[in-house]
N, C-alpha and C positions, 0 to 999 in steps of 0.2 A: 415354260412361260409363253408359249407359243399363241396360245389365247388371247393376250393381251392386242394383239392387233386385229378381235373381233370384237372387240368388246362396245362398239359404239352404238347406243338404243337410238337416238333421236332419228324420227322418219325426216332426212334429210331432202328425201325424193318425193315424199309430200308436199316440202316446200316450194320446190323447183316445179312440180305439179301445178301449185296452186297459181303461182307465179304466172306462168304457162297458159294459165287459163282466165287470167286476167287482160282482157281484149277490149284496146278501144274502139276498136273500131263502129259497133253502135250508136258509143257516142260521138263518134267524130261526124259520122252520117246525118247524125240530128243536128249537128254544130254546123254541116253544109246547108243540109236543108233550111234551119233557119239564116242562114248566109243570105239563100236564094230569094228565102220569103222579104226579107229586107230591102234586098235591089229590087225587088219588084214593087216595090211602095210609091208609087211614082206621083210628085203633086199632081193635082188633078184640076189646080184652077178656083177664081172663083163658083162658079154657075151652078157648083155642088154643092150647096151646105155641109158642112158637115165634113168631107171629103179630108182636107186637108187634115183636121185632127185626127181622124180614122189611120191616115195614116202615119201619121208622127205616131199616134199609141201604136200601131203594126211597127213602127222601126224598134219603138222602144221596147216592146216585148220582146222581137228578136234579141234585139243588144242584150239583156238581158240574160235569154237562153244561148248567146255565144259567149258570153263571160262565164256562165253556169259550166258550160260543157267541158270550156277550156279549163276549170278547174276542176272537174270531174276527172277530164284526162289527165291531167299533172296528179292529181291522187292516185291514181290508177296505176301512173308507171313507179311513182314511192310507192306502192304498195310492193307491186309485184320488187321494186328492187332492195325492200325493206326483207322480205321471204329469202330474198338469192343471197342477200348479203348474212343472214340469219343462217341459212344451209350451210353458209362458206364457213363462217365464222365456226358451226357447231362443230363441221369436218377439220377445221383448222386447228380449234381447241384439245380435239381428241386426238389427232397425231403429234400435239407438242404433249400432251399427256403420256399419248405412249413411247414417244422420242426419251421423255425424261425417268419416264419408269425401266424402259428397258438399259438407258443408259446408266442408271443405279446398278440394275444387277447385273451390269457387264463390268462393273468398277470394282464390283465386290471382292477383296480376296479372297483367293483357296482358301480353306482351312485345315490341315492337316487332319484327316479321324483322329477321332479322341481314342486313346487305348481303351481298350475295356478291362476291369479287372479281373485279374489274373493272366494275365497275356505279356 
C-alpha cells in the first residue's frame, strides 16, 4: 500500500503559481500616480473661469480611481490568498486521507491462512 502516499491529483503548484503571479504592483502605481494627479489640482483663483471646477472634477476623478485601485488591490491579495489557502487545504485534506487510510490497515488484524483442503 505504499502507493497511497502518491496518490494526490490536484495541481497544488498551479495554485501557488497562480497566486504568485497575482502582483499588485501595477495597480498600486496607478493608485500613486492618480495620488500625485490629485495634489497637483491646485485652486487657481477667480480670474480663470472655469479653473476652479476643472479642478474639483480632476480631484474627483482621482478619488475615484484611488478608491478603485484600492479595491482592486484588496481583491488581488483574496485572490492570490483564496489559491494558497485552497493549495493548503487540498494538501491537507489528502494527508489526513492518507493518515486515516493507512491507519486502518495498520489496525487491521493477522489473519491466520486459512487451511486449504486436505492439508
Amino acid at each position: 500500500m505504499a502507493a497511497v502516499s502518491e496518490l494526490i491529483h490536484g495541481n497544488t503548484s498551479f495554485l501557488q503559481q497562480f497566486a504568485g503571479r497575482l502582483d499588485p504592483t501595477p495597480v498600486v502605481a496607478v493608485r500613486t500616480a492618480a495620488a500625485e494627479v490629485a495634489s497637483s489640482a491646485q485652486d487657481c483663483g477667480d480670474p480663470l473661469p472655469g479653473c476652479q471646477r476643472y479642478n474639483a472634477a480632476v480631484r474627483d476623478a482621482t478619488n475615484q480611481i484611488i478608491a478603485f485601485c484600492t479595491e482592486v488591490e484588496q481583491g488581488i491579495a483574496a485572490y492570490a490568498a483564496v489559491a494558497r489557502g485552497s493549495a493548503a487545504d487540498y494538501v491537507g485534506g489528502d494527508e489526513a486521507g492518507r493518515n486515516a487510510i493507512q491507519g486502518a490497515l495498520a489496525a487491521q488484524p493477522a489473519f491466520p491462512e486459512t487451511p486449504q483442503p486436505g492439508q
